[in-house]
C-alpha positions as CSV (number, residue, x, y, z in Angstrom):
1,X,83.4,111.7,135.3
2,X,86.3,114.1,136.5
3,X,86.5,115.8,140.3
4,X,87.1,119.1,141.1
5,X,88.0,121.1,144.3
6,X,87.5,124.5,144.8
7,X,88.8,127.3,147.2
8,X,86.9,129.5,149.5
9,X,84.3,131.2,147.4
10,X,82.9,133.5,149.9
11,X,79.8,134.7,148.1
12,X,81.4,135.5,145.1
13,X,79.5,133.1,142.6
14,X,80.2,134.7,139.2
15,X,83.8,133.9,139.2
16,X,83.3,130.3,139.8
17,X,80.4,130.2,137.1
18,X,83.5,131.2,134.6
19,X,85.9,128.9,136.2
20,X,83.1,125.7,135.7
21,X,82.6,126.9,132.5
22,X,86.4,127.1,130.9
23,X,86.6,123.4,132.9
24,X,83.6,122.3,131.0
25,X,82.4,121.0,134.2
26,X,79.3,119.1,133.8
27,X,77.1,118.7,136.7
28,X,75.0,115.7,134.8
29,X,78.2,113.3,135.2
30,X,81.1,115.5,137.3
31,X,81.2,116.5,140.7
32,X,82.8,119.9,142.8
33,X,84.1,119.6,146.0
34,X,84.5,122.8,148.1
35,X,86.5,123.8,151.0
36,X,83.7,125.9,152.9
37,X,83.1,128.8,153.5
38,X,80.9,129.6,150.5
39,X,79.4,132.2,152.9
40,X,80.8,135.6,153.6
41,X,82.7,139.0,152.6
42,X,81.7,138.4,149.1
43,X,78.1,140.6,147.2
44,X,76.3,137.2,146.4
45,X,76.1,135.2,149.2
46,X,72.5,134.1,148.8
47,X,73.1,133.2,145.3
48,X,76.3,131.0,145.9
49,X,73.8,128.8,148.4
50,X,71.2,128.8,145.7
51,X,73.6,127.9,143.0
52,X,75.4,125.4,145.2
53,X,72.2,123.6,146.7
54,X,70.9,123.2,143.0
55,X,73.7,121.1,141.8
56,X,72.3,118.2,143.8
57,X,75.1,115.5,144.1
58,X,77.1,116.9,141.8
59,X,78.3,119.5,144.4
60,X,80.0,118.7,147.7
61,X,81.5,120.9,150.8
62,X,83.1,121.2,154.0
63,X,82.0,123.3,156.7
64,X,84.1,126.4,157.3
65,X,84.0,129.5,159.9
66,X,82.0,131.3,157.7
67,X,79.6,129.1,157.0
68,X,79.2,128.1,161.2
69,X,78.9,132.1,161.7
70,X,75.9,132.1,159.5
71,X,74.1,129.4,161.1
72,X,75.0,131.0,164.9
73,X,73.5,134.0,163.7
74,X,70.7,132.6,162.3
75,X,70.0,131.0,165.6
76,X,70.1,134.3,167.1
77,X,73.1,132.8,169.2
78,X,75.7,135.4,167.6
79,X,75.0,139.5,165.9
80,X,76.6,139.9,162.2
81,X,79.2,142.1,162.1
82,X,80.0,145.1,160.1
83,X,81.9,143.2,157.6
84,X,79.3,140.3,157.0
85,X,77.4,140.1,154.1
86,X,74.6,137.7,155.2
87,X,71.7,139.6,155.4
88,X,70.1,138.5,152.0
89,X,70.4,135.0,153.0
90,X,68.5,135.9,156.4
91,X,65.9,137.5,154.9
92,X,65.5,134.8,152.0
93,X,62.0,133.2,151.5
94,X,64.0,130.1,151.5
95,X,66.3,130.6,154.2
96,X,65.0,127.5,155.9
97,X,65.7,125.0,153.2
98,X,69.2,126.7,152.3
99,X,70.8,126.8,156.1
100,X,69.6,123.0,156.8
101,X,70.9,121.9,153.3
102,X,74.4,124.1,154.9
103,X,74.2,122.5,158.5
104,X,74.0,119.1,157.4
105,X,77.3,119.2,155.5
106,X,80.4,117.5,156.8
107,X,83.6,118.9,158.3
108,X,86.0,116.8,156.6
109,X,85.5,114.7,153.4
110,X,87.7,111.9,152.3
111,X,87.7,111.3,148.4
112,X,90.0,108.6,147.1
113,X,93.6,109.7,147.9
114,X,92.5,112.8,148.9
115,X,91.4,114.2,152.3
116,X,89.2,117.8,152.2
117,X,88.8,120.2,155.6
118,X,88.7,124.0,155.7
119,X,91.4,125.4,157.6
120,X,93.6,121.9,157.8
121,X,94.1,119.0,160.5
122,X,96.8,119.3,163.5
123,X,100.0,117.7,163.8
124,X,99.1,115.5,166.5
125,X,96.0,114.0,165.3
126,X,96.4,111.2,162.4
127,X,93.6,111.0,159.7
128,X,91.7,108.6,161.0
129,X,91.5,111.0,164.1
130,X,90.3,113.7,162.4
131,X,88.0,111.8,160.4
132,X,86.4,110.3,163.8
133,X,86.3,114.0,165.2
134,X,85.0,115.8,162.2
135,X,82.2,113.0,162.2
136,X,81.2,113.6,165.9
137,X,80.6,117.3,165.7
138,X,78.6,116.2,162.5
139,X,76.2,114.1,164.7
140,X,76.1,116.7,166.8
141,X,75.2,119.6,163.6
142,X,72.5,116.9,162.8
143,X,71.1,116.4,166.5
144,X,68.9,118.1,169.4
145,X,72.6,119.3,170.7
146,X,72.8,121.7,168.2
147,X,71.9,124.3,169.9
148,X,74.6,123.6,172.9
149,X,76.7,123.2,169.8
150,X,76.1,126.9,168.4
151,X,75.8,128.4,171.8
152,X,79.2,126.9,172.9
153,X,81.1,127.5,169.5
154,X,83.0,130.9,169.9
155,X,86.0,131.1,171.6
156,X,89.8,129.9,171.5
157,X,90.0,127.9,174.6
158,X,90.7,125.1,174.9
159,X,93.2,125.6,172.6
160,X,94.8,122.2,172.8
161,X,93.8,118.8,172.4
162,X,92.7,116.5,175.2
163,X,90.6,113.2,174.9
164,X,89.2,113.5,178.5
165,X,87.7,117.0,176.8
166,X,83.7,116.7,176.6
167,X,80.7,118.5,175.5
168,X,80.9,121.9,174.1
169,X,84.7,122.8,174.8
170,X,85.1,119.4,172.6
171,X,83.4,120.4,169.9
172,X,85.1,123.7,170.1
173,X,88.5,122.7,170.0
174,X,87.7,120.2,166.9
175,X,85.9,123.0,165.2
176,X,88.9,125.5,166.0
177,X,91.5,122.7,164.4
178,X,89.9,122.2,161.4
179,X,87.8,125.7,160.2
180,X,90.3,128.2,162.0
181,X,93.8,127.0,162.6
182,X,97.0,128.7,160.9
183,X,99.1,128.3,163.4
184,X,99.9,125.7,166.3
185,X,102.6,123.8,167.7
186,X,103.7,120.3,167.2
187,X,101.5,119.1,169.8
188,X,98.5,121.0,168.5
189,X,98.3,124.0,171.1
190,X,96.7,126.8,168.8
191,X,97.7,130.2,168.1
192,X,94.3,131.5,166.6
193,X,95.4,135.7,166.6
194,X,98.0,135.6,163.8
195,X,96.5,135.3,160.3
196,X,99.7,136.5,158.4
197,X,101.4,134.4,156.2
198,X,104.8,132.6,157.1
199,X,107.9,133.9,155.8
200,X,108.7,130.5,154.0
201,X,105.5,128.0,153.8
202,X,107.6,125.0,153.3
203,X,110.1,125.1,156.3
204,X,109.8,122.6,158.9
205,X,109.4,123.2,162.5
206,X,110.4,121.2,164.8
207,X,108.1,121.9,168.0
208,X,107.6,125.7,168.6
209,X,104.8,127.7,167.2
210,X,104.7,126.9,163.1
211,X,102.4,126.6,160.4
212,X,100.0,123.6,161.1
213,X,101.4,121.7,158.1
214,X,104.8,122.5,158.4
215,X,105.8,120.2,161.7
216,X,108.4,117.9,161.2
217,X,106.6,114.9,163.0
218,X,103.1,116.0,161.5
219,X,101.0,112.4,161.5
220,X,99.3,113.1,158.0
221,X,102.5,114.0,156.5
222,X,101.8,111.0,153.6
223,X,97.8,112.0,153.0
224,X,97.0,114.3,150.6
225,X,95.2,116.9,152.3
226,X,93.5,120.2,150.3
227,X,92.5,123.0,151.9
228,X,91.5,126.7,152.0
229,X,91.0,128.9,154.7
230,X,94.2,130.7,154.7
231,X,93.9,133.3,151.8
232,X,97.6,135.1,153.0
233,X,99.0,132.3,151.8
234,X,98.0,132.8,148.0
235,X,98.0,129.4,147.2
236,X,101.8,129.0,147.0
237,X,103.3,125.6,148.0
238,X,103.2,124.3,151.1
239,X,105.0,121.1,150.8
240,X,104.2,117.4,149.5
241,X,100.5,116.3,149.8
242,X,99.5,119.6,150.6
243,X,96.8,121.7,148.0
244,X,95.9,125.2,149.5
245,X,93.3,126.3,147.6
246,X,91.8,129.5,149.0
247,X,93.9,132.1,146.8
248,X,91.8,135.3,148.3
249,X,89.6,136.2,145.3
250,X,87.3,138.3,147.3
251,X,90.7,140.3,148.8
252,X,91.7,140.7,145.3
253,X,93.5,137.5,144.4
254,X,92.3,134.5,142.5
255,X,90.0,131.7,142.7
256,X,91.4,128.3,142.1
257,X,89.7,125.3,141.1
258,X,91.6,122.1,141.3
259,X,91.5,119.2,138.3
260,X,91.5,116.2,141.1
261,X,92.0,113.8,138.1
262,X,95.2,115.8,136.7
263,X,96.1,117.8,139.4
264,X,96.2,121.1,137.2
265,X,94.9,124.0,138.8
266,X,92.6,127.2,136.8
267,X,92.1,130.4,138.3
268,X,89.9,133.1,137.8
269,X,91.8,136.6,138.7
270,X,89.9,139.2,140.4
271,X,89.1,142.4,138.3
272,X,90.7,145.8,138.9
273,X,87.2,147.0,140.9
274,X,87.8,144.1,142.8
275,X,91.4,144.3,144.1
């Protein structure tokens, strides 16, 4: 049985049918682990749920922003966009089946030596932390506060973490650490506006405003953590323990799927039409 992990696919299923098929990935005795947001941007939205539902247990995700925008709007709680690309799933005769299959997925998933979230964990929280806090806005997903949860979710404050926080703003701020953050300081106050890349990913920051991973006294500093979220960073390296995945296929990049047995990574580049 071998493990993979794979980057933001963002309805673009056709490029990760190629990259299962040049890993020979077999869903009768291998799994795939995603970083979210398998929702989104991409032209097959509704087909990437299909696909990914039908794997059973051989597939596994993370929640991502993405993926929470589709179930707000689903809800009625939030209006798509210009720029989303949700509508076939909306319309879907099985819509039902496919968003509670999405809503019951986890924020953060912890496989062996490795640790998998969307966007990434804060300096100030350990892993245990974050595993404790992913798994209380999962009881929430999975609960009649669900729709507090939806109706609440949009916004950037507060934008630093507080255990005396309750309720919604709680389950904001969790869900803004680990499905939106880029960049913070060392004590996890959020910057949620800038989404470019940092001039050099693996400096170290002491305290001001920094890439989340990059803080010197970051408390998951010796866990392996993979991620995706931040496509500007086209997958270059980050540091030790660190495994950005999200290489921007549907911007024109790559898609990256991640041996978790070897370590080696395959990508599937966009085409011209694509870029």
């Amino acid at each position: 049985m071998t493990d993979f992990a794979v980057g933001d696919l963002q309805g673009c299923l056709n490029p990760l049918v190629r990259l299962l098929e040049r890993a020979h990935f077999n869903p009768k005795q291998d799994r795939l682990y995603a970083t979210g947001d398998l929702v989104n941007r991409g032209p097959q939205s509704l087909e990437t749920l299909r696909f990914c539902k039908s794997l059973g247990n051989a597939f596994h995700t993370v929640l991502g922003n993405h993926d929470l925008h589709l179930l707000a709007i689903a809800r009625g709680i939030r209006q798509p966009t210009v720029h989303d690309t949700l509508d076939a799933i909306l319309v879907a005769q099985d819509r039902s089946e496919l968003l509670e299959w999405l809503q019951a997925q986890p924020l953060l998933v912890t496989l062996g030596e490795y640790s998998i979230v969307h966007a990434g964990i804060p300096p100030n929280w350990r892993l245990a932390q974050a595993q404790q806090f992913a798994a209380e806005v999962s009881q929430v997903l999975c609960s009649e506060q669900s729709g507090a949860y939806f109706k609440g979710m949009y916004g950037d404050a507060p934008d630093r973490w507080c255990d005396s926080l309750e309720g919604p703003a709680r389950w904001r701020l969790i869900t803004n650490y680990l499905t939106r953050m880029r960049y913070c300081t060392a004590g996890g106050q959020l910057n949620l506006q800038d989404k470019t890349a940092p001039q050099v990913s693996t400096e170290i920051a002491s305290g001001d405003l920094a890439p989340w991973f990059s803080h010197t006294q970051r408390k998951t500093r010796k866990d392996k953590i993979i991620f995706g979220h931040w496509a500007a960073l086209e997958g270059r390296d980050c540091g030790k323990n660190l495994f950005p995945l999200d290489t921007g296929y549907v911007w024109g990049g790559s898609m990256r799927l991640m041996n978790l047995d070897t370590g080696e990574y395959i990508h599937e580049v966009a085409p011209p039409k694509a870029r």
